[in-house]
Structures are given as C-alpha cells and as structure tokens.
N, C-alpha and C positions, 0 to 999 in steps of 0.2 A: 487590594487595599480598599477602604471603605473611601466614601466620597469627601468623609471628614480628616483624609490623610492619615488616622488611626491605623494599625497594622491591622490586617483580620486574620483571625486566626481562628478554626474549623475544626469541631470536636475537640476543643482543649487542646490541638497536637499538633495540626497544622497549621505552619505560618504561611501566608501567601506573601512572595514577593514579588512576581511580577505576570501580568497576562501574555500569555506565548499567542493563541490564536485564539478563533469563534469558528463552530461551524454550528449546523444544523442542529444537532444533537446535544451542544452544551461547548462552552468555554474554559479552555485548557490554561493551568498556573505553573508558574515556578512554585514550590513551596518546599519551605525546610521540615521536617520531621522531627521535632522536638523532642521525642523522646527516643530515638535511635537516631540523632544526629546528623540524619541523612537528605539529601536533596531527594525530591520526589516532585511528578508532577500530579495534580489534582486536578480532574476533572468535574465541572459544575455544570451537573447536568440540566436541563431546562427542561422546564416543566410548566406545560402549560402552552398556548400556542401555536399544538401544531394539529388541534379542531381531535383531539385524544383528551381524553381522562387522566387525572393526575399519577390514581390509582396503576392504569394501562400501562404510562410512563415509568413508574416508578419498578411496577413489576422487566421491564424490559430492562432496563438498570441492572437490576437484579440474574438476569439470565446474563448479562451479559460478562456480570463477574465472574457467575458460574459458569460459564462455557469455556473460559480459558483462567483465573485464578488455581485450576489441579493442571496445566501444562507448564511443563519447563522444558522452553526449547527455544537456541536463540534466534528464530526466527518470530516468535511470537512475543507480544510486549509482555513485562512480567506486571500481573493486576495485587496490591498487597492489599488493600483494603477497601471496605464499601460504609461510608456512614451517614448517617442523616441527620441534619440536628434543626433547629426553627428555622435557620435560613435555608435550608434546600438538602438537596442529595450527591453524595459528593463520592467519586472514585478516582482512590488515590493508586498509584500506578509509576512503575520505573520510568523514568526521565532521559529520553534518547537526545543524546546533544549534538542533535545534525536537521538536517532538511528534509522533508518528507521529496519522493520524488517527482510534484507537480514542481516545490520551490525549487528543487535543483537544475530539471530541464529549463523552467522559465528562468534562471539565471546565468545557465551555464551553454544552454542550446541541446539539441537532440543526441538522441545514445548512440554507440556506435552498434552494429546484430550482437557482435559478440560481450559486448556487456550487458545487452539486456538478453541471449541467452542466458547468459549467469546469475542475473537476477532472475530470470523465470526459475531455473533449477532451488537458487533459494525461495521463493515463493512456493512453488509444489511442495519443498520437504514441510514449510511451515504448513497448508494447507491438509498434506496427508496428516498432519498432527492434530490439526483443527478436527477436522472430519471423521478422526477415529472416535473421538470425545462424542459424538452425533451430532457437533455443534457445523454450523454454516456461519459462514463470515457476512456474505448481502451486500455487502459495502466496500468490493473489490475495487482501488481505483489509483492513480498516483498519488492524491493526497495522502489517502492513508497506510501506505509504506514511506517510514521514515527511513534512511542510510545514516547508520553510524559514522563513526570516525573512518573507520579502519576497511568500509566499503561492503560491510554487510548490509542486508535491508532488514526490516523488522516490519511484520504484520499490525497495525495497532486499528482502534476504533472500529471494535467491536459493537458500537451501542446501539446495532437495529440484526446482530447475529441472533439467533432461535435455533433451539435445543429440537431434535428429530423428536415428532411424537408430541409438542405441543403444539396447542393454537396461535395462530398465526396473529400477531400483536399488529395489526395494520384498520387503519379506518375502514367504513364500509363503502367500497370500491375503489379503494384508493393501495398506491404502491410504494411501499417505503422503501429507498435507496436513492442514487445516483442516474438519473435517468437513460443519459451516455454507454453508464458501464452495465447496464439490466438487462438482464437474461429475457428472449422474448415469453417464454413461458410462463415467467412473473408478470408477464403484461398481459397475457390470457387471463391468468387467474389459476393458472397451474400449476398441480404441484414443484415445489426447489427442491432440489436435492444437490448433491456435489457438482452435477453437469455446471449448475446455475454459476459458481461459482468460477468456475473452469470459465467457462465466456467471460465474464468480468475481466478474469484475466487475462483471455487473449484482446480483450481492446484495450486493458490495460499497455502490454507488451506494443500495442501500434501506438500506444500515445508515448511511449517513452521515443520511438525512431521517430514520429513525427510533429508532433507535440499536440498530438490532440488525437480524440477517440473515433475511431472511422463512420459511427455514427451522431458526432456534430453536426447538428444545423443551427439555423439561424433563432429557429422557432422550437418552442417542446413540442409541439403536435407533429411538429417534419420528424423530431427527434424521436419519436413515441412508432411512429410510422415507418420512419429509416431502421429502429430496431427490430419491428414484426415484421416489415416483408421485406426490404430492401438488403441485396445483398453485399457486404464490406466489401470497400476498395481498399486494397491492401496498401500501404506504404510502400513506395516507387525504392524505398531504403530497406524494406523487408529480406531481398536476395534472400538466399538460403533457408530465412527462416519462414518466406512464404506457407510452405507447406503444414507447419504446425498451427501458426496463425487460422492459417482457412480452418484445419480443422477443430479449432478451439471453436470457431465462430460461427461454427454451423447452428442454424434455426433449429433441427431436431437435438436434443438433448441427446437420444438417446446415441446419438451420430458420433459424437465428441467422443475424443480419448477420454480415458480413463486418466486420475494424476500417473501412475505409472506408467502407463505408457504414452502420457505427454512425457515425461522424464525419459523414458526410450528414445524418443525422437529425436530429444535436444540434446542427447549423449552419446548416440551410437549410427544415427544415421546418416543421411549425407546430409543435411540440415545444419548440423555442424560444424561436418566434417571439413564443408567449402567457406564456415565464416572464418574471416582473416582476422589473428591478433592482432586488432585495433584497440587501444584504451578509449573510454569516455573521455579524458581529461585533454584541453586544447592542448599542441604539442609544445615542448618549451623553446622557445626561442634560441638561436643558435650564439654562443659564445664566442665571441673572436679568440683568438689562436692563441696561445703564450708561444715566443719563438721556441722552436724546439732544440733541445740536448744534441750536438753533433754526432753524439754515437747512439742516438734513438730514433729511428725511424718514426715520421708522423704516423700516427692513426688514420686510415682513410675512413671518410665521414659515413659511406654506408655501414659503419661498424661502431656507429655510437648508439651508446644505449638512449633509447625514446621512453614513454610513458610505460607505465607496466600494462601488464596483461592479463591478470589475476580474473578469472571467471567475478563478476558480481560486482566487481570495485570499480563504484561510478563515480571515485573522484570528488568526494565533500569540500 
C-alpha cells in the first residue's frame, strides 16, 4: 500500500495487499493478479544500498528468475513473472501459505531427527533439480525453506543463486549470503559449486534439532572464523543423523557427499535406520475416558494413535 492509503498496484496487474516480510534482498507482498485472478506473492527487490550498482542488482534479479522460472518441481517455489516499472523491479512468484522453517522452529521449538531426515530428503530432491539447471542456490538457510500446509518444504529466495559459467555478482572482497550457513570456500574466495550448497544444508539440518547453526557466535568475525577453521559441534539431538551431518560439514568440499549419496545415507543406512518415528508436532494432550460399552473392552493407552510420522511433515 502506498503511504497515502492508495492501493498500489505494479505493472497495471498487480495489486499489493499486504507485506508478508523484509529481508536482505527485497520485501515480500500478498498480491492479487488481476488479470488471472490469482493470489500471488511479489517480490520488491531493493536496489540500491548494498555498496553494488543498480545495474549489478538488477542483473542478479534477472538470473535469479532464470535459474528456476524453467523448473517445475514441488520442492522449488514456482517464479511466474519478472517486471520493472518506475517504482523498482518486482518478481512475482507462487504464494506458499505457511512458515518458512526459522518461523516455525521459533514458534513451535526444535525438530524431531526423523523430521528433519525428511526434510533433508525433500531439500536434496529440490537441490538435484536446482543444480541440474547449472544454477546454485548460496542462500541455503531456514528462512528460506517455507512448509506448506500439508508439511512439504519448498526451496524459495533465490535472489543471490548464479548460473554455472557466469561471473560472480559480489562486491570487490566481499561475500554475499548468510554468514552462519557459508560454505568456507566462499570465504576463501573459492570456487562454489554444488559442495557449497551441500554445507548450507547440513547447518541448515543442525538449526532445525537445535535452533540455531553450529557456527553461531556472538560476533561476525568469531562467525567468519568458526566457518574456516573451526570444526562443528554437532547437536547433542543429532543421534543417528550425526554421521551425514559431519559429512555435509566437512571444510574440504571435495570431502562431502555427493546429493545422491547424501540421499543414500538418509535412506538406506543405519543413519536412518535407528531414527525413531517421532512427529515434529508437540503430542496431543490426553482425553479423559468416556465410560466404556460393557461388551467392549477399553483400549489400552499404549495403542492410541499419537502425532503422525510422515517423512517431511513438521506440523504447520
């Protein structure tokens, strides 16, 4: 909405009705789709202020619709349009009606392994998708995996991803991402390739058991430093999935599984094998009794059904 309570409304089409968030990279809308009728959210990207060229900015924009507007996969957000008009540069994009998973954990408390095994398995398939495209994500983190309704996750904010084979859209010495979730090689100044991304998500997968990324400090520089040489402490709630964790988070890139055979690990090995169905969701509180039927035996209580256990579903 404009300052003067006016509705605004963005290439003659989109109507903005209300701000969802802010981050870095540009401030996210509810908006309606005036001419296919449809809710959609819009992205207004910012431009300007982050010591880049508007130009720099606008091209990274641009990469980032093309890196994923040719995928359809429902782990990745669907991107339908990119447009610019006197007030800025705007990308419009499917509208997930849930939490990203920093909101969730912070409201709901830490995952159980076996849902954020499931969530890892749905992240990898979205990532092999990303990365067959030659695109890179950079910006692996809980914020930006939203959870639908129904306890899928979805990959979204792409707007610092880079196409294999172009130049690197980043100031001169400087490192554009999440500093928590940054592959140390991107703090060398070394090439990213798919490894990069891999690590993102194994501190991803520790911030979901613990609520925060195993290189948190207090300081960026402790944070800068805990990434390049210091080695993660894993999450005391890791069990089982210790082993894929370490090897996500390994310093050598070249060290790290592969997506497939992180997907190996968390499906067929004993990494798995030993995590307990546990749901995300706190348990429901117990019902008191209706007297029971004289010709029906009560139910004894280890045999009532609890939360589900569906790989992925962390309970929106």
């Amino acid at each position: 909405m404009s300052g003067s309570g006016e509705a605004r409304i963005v290439a003659e089409r989109y109507l903005l009705l209300e701000r969802l968030g802010r981050g870095g990279m540009g401030t996210v809308w509810r908006a309606t789709d005036q001419v296919l009728g449809r809710t959609v959210a819009v992205k207004e990207v910012h431009l300007g202020g982050e010591g880049e060229g508007v130009a720099t900015q606008v091209q990274r924009a641009h990469r980032e619709a093309r890196a994923i507007a040719g995928l359809s996969h429902p782990g990745v957000i669907n991107i339908y349009d990119l447009v610019a008009d006197d007030s800025g540069l705007w990308l419009v994009m499917e509208l997930v009606d849930g939490p990203s998973l920093a909101d969730h954990v912070a409201r709901d408390g830490v995952l159980a392994p076996s849902t954020v095994a499931g969530i890892g398995r749905q992240l990898l398939a979205a990532l092999e998708a990303v990365h067959a495209t030659g695109a890179l994500h950079r910006d692996i983190k809980p914020g930006n995996v939203l959870l639908r309704r129904d306890g899928r996750v979805v990959l979204c904010d792409f707007g610092i991803a880079a196409l294999a084979g172009t130049a690197p859209l980043t100031t001169d010495g400087g490192v554009v991402g999440s500093l928590e979730y940054i592959a140390p090689e991107r703090l060398r100044g070394q090439p990213a390739g798919p490894a990069s991304d891999l690590f993102s998500l194994g501190c991803t997968l520790c911030a979901l058991l613990s609520g925060s990324s195993p290189f948190a400090r207090p300081e960026a520089a402790a944070v800068l430093h805990a990434v390049a040489y210091e080695e993660a402490v894993l999450p005391a709630a890791a069990g089982p999935l210790g082993p894929v964790l370490a090897a996500l988070l390994s310093k050598d890139p070249a060290a790290r599984p592969s997506v497939a055979e992180t997907v190996r690990m968390l499906e067929s090995g004993p990494t798995v094998a030993a995590v307990p169905a546990v749901a995300a969701v706190p348990a429901v509180p117990a019902v008191p009794a209706v007297p029971a039927v004289p010709a029906v035996p009560a139910v004894p209580a280890r045999d009532a059904a609890g939360p589900g256990d569906a790989a992925g579903g962390a309970g929106a």
